[in-house]
ZABA-119224 format. One line per field, with one value per residue (C-alpha): x, y negated, z; residue in three letters; residue number from 1. Coordinates in Angstrom, 1 decimal. Example, Ala and Ser with C-alpha at 12.3 -4.5 7.8 and 13.67 -1.06 7.14 Angstrom:
BEGIN
east	[12.3; 13.7] $
north	[4.5; 1.1] $
up	[7.8; 7.1] $
residuo	[ALA; SER] $
num	[1; 2] $
This chain:
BEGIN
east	[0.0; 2.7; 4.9; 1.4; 0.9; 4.8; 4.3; 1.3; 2.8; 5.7; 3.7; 2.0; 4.9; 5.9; 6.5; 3.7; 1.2; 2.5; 1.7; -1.3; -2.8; -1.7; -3.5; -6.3; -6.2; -6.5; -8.6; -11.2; -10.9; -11.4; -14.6; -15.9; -15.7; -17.6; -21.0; -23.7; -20.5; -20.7; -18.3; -20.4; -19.7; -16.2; -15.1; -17.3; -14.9; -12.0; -12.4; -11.5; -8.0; -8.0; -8.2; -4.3; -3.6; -2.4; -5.7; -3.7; -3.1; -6.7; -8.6; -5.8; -6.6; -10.6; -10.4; -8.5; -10.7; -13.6; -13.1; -11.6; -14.6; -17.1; -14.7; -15.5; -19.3; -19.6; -17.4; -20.0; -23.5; -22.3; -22.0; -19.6; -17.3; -15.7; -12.8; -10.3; -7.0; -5.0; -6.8; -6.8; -3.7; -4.9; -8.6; -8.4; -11.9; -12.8; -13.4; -10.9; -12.1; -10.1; -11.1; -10.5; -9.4; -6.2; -4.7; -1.5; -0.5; -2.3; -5.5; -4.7; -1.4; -3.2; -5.9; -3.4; -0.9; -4.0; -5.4; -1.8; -1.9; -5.4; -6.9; -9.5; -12.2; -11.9; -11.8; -14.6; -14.1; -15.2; -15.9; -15.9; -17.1; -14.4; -14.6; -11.8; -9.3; -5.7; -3.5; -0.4; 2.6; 0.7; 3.0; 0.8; -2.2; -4.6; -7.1; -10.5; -13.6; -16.1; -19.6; -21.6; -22.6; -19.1; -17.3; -20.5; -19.5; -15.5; -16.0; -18.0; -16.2; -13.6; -12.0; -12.1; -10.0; -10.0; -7.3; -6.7; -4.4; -6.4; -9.9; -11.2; -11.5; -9.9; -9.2; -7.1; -7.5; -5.5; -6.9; -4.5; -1.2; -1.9; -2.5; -5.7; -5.8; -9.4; -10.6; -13.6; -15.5; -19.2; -21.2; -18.5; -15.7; -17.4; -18.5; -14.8; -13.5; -16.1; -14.7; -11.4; -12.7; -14.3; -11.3; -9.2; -11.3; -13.5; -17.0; -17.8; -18.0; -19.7; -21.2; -21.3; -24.6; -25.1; -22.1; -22.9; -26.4; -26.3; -24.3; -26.6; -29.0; -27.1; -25.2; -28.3; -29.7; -32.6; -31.0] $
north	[0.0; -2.3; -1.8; -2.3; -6.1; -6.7; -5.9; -8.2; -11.3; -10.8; -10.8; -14.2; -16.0; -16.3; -19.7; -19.2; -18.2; -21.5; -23.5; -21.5; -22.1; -25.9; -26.6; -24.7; -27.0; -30.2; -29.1; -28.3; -31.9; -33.4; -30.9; -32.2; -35.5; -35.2; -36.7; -33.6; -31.1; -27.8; -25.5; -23.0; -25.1; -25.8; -22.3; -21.7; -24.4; -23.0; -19.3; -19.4; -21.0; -17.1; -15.5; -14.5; -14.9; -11.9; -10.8; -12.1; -15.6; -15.6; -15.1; -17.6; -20.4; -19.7; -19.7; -22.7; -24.5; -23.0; -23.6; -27.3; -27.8; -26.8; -29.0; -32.3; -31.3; -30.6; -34.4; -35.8; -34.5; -34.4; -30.5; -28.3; -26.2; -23.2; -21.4; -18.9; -19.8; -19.2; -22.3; -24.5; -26.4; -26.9; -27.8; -31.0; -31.4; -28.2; -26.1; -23.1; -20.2; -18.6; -14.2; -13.5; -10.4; -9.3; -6.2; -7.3; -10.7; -13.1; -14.7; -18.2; -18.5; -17.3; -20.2; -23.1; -22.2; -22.8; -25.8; -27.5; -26.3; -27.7; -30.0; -27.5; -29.6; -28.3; -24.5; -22.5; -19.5; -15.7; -14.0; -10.7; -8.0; -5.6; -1.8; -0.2; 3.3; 2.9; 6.4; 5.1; 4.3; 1.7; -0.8; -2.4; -2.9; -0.6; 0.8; 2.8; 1.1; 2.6; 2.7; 1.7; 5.6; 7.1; 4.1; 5.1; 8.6; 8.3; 5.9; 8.4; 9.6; 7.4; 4.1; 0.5; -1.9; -5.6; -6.9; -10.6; -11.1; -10.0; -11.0; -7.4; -4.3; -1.2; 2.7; 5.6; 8.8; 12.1; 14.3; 16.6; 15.9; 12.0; 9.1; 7.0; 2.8; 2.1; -2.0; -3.0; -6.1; -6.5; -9.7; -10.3; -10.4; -12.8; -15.0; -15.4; -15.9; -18.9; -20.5; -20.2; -21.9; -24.5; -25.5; -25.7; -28.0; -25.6; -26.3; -24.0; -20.2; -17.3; -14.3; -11.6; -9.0; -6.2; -6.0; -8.3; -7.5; -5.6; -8.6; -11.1; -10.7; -11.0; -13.9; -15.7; -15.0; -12.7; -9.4] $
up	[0.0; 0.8; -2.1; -4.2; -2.2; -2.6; -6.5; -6.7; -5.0; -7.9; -10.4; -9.1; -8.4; -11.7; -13.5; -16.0; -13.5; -11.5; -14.7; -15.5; -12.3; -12.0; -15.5; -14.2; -11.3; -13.3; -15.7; -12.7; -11.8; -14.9; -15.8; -11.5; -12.6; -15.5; -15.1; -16.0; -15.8; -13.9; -13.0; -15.3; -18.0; -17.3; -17.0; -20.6; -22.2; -20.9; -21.7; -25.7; -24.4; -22.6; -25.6; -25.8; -22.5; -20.6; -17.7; -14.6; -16.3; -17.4; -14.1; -12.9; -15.0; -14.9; -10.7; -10.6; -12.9; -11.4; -7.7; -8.2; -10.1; -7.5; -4.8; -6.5; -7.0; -3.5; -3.1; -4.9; -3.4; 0.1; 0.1; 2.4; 0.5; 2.7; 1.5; 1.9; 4.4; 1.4; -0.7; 2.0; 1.5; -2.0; -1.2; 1.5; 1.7; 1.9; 5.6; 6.0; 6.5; 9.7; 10.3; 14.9; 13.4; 14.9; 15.4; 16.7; 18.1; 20.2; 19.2; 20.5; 18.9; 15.9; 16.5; 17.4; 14.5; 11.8; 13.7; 13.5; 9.7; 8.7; 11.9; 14.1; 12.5; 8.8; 10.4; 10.2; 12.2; 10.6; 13.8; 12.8; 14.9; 14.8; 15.0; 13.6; 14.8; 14.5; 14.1; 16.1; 14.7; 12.4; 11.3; 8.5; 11.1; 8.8; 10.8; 9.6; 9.7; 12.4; 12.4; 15.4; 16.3; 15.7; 17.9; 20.5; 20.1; 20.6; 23.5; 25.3; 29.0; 28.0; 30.3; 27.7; 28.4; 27.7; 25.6; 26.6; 23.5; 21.2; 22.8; 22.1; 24.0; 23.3; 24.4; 23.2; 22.2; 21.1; 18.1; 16.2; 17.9; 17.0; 19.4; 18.3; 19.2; 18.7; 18.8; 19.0; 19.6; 22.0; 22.8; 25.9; 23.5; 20.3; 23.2; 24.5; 20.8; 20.7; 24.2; 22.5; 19.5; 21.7; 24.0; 21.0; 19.3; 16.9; 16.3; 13.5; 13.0; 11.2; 12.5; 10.0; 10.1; 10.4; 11.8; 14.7; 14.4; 18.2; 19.5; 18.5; 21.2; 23.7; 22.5; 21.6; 25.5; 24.7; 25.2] $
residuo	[UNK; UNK; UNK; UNK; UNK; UNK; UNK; UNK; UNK; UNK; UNK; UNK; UNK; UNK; UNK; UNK; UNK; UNK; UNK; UNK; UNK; UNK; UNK; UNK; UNK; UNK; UNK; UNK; UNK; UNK; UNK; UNK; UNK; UNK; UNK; UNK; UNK; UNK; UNK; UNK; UNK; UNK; UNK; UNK; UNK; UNK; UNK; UNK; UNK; UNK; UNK; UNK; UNK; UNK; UNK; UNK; UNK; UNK; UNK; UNK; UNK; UNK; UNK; UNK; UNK; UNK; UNK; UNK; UNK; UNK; UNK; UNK; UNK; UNK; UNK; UNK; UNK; UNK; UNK; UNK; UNK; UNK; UNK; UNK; UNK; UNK; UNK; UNK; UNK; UNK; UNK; UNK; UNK; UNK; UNK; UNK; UNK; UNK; UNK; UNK; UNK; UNK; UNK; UNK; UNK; UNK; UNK; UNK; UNK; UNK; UNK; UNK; UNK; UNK; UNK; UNK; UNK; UNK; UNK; UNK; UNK; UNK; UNK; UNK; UNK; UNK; UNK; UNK; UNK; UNK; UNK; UNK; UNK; UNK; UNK; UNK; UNK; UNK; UNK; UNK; UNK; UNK; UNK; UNK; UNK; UNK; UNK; UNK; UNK; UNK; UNK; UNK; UNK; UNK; UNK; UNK; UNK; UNK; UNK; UNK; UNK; UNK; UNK; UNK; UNK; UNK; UNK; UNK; UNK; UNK; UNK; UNK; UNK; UNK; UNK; UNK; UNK; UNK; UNK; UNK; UNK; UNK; UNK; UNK; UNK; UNK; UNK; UNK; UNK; UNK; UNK; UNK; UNK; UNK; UNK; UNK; UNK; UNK; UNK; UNK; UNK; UNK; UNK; UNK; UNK; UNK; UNK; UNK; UNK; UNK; UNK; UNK; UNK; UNK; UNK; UNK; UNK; UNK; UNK; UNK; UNK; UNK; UNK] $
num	[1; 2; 3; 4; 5; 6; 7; 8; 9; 10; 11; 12; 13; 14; 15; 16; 17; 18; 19; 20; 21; 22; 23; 24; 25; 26; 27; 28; 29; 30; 31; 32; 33; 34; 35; 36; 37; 38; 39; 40; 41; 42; 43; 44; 45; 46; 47; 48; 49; 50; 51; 52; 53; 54; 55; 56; 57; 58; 59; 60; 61; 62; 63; 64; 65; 66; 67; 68; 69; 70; 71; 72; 73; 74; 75; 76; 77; 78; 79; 80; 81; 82; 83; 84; 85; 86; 87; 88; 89; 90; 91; 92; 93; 94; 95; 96; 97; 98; 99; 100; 101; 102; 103; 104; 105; 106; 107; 108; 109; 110; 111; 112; 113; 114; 115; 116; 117; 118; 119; 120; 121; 122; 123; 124; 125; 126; 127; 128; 129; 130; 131; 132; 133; 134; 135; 136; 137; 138; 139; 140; 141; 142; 143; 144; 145; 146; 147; 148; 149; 150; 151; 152; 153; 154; 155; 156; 157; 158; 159; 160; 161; 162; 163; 164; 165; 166; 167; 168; 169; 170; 171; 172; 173; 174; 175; 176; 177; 178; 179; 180; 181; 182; 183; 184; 185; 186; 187; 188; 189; 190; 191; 192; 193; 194; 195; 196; 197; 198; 199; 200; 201; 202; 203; 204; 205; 206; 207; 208; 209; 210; 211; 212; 213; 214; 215; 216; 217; 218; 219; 220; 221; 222; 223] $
């Protein structure tokens, strides 16, 4: 997987994907500005120019184009336009997009580092509602995904601790000579990642359903 992420980032950085994606960039501006112009239409005028480009390049140019596009429009009618923490440097008016999930690290010097990057007002905090089962050594942090009745069913007989770092509880298991990290997240947890948020000068966040769908409840005070 990693030699997979290592061989994308190479083929990004390359100095015609650079110059792709910086004429994509200004051409987005250009087509916001345009009185009548949508990003629909600006990324129809710019795809014969696609024609002979090689696919990476393409979808460069066109999400460049397309998402500076969309930036102005929302500039212009007083929208709010969320993006990804990777964009943010390049969108300024845009709110970042910031995911609580960790699996290694500490959630507040995750949080302070971004605010210091982008200013806590433009973040927008993902909080996702983790449940996911590390087999230990896992050096890349990829864990598998759990569903709410197999984490119920693991967790069973079994002591959970609170993880202060990571703002997330957690146990281990062993199965098949392997030792087993599972994180997971509950109503407790999401409402400490929002205190966080708060004292740190965060005011906006996401909850994701259904996989915060049992935590809602509780966080909304009817549970």
């Amino acid at each position: 997987m990693l030699e997979n992420i290592l061989l994308g980032l190479q083929n990004l950085f390359t100095g015609t994907h650079m110059l792709v994606c910086a004429v994509g960039l200004i051409a987005g501006i250009v087509f916001g500005a345009l009185p009548g112009f949508s990003a629909t239409m600006g990324c129809a005028v710019m795809i014969p120019f696609t024609y002979s480009m090689e696919p990476s390049a393409a979808l460069l140019l066109l999400s460049a184009a397309a998402l500076d596009a969309l930036a102005e429009l929302c500039r212009r009618y007083g929208r709010t336009l969320y993006v990804p923490e990777r964009c943010g440097g390049q969108m300024p008016d845009a709110r970042v997009v910031v995911s609580t999930a960790l699996s290694g690290g500490t959630l507040r010097r995750r949080l302070e580092e971004v605010c210091r990057r982008f200013g806590p007002r433009r973040i927008a905090l993902d909080l996702a509602c983790v449940r996911a089962d590390f087999s230990l050594p896992a050096p890349y942090g990829d864990g598998t995904a759990l569903t709410a009745r197999q984490l119920a069913a693991l967790r069973e007989q079994r002591p959970v601790f609170f993880s202060p770092e990571l703002c997330a509880r957690y146990f281990t298991y062993g199965q098949g000579g392997m030792t087993h990290f599972v994180l997971f997240d509950d109503a407790d947890t999401l409402r400490r990642k929002m205190a966080l948020a708060a004292e740190l000068g965060i005011q906006t966040g996401f909850l994701t359903l259904p996989e915060a769908a049992e935590a809602l409840p509780l966080l909304l005070g009817k549970g």
